[in-house]
C-alpha positions in Angstrom: 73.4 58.4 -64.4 70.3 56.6 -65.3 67.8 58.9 -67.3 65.3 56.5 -68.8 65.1 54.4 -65.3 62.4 56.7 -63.3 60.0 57.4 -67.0 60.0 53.4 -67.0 59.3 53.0 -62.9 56.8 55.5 -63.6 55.9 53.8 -66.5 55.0 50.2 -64.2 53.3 52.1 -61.3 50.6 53.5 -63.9 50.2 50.3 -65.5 49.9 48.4 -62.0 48.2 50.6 -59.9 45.5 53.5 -59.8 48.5 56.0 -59.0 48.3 59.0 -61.5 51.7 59.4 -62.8 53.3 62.2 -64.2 54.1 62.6 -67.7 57.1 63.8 -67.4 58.4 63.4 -64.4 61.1 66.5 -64.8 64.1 67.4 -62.6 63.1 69.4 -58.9 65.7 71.7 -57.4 66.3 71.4 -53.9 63.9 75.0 -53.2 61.0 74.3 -51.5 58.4 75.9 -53.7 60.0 73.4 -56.3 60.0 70.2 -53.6 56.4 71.3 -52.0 54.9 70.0 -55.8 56.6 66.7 -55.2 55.2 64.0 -52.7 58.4 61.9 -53.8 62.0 63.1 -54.9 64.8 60.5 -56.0 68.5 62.1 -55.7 70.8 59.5 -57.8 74.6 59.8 -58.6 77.8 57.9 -59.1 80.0 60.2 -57.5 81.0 62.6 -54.9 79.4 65.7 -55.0 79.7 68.7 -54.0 77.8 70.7 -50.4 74.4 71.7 -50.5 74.1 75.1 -49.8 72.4 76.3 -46.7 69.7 77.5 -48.2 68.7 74.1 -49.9 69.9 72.0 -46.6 67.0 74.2 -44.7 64.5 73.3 -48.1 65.2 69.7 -48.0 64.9 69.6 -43.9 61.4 71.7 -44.0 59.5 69.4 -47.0 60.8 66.3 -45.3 59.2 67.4 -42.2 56.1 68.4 -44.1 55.7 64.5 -45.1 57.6 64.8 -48.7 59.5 60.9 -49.0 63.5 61.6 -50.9 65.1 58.5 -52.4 68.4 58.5 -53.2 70.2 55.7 -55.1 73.7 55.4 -55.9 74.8 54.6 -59.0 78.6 53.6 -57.9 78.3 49.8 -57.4 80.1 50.2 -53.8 78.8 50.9 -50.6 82.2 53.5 -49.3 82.3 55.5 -52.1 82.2 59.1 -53.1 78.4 59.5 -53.5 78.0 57.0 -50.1 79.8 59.9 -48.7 78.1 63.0 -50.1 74.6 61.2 -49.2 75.8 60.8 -45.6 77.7 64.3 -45.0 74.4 66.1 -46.5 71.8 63.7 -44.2 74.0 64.2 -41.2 73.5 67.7 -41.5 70.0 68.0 -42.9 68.6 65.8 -40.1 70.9 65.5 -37.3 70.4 62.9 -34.8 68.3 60.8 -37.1 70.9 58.4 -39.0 70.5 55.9 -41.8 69.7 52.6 -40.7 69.0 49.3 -42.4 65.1 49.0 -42.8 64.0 45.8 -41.0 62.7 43.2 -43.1 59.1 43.5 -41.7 58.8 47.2 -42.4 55.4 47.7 -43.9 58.0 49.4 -47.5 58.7 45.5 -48.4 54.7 44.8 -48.5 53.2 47.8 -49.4 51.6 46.6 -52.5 54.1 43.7 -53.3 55.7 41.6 -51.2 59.6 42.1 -52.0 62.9 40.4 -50.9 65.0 43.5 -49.8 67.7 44.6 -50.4 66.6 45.4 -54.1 69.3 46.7 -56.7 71.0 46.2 -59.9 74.0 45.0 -57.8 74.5 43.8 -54.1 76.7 46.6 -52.8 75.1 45.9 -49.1 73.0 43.3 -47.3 70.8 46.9 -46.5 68.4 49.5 -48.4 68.7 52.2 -45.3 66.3 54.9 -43.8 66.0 57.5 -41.9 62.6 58.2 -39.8 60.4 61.2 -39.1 57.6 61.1 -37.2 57.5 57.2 -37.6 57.7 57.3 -41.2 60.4 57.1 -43.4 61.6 60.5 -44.7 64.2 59.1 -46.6 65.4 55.8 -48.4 68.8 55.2 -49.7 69.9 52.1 -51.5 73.7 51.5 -52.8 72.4 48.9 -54.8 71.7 51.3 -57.8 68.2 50.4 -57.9 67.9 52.5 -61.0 70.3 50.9 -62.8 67.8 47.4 -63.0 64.8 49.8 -64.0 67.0 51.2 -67.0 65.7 50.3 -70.2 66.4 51.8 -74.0 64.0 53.2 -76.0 63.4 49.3 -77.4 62.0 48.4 -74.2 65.6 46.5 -74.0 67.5 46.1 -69.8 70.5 48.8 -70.2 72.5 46.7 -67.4 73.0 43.5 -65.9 71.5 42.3 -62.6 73.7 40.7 -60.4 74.2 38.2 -58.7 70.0 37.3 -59.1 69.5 38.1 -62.5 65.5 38.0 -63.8 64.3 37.4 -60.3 66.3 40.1 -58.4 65.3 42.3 -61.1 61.6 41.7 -60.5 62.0 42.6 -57.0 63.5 45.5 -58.0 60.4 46.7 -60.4 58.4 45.7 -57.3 60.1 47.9 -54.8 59.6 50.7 -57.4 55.7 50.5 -57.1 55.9 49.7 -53.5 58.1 53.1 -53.0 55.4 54.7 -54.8 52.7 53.5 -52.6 54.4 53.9 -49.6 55.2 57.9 -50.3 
């Protein structure tokens, strides 16, 4: 739902740090020869969708044990809705027994290379950007803040959408966590 917001993200990581970004980031499949070329994946949406298949639940399970980071970002403005409960179906079964949970304010992902105000987002659908941990790292990080959406810009440079309620500043945090997840994958 947000196609220019990961080519701009990309876009502030290579002008901020001495990470070598892809020109193109492109689209991965959940296979694993497709995943095992990708240290970071971002799953976004704005609606339900529909089961993964067995075959991609045991891809996505095996690479995030391998030490590959998925985001996932929903679009929807609302923490209950359809894509909320897609995310949460698919996780429960991909890595059972290890459940979203808010990340703590002092998690070294809010200081990586900026310090950032969680929870980032276009929006304030929850007080939370949640995680789930493997071997002490985070595997995965979901926000239902559509962090996307504040990293959205036209092909002017222009912001596509509105930040709200924080405006410029929560949008800067925003742009921050982008580098931080970055750095932190």
């Amino acid at each position: 739902p947000r196609p220019s917001a990961i080519r701009r993200n990309l876009l502030e990581i290579e002008m901020t740090t001495s990470i070598r970004i892809a020109n193109d980031p492109g689209t991965v499949q959940l296979d694993l020869d497709q995943l095992v070329e990708a240290p970071l994946a971002v799953l976004c949406g704005d609606r339900a969708f529909d089961p993964f298949t067995d075959a991609q639940r045991d891809a996505l399970r095996t690479w995030l044990s391998a030490g590959g980071m998925l985001f996932i970002d929903s679009s929807e403005g609302r923490e209950d809705g359809g894509f909320d409960a897609s995310v949460r179906r698919e996780l429960d079964i991909v890595l059972p027994g290890t459940p979203l949970e808010p990340i703590p304010d002092d998690h070294v992902l809010w200081r990586t290379f900026y310090l950032v105000d969680p929870p980032p987002g276009r929006v304030r659908a929850s007080s939370y950007t949640y995680g789930a941990t493997r071997d002490e790292r985070l595997a995965v990080i979901y926000s239902p803040n559509d962090v996307l959406g504040a990293w959205a810009r036209d092909n002017y440079g222009n912001w596509e959408y509105e930040v709200q309620p924080g405006g410029a500043d929560q949008r800067e945090m925003t742009v921050r966590f982008g580098v931080n997840l970055a750095m932190y994958a």
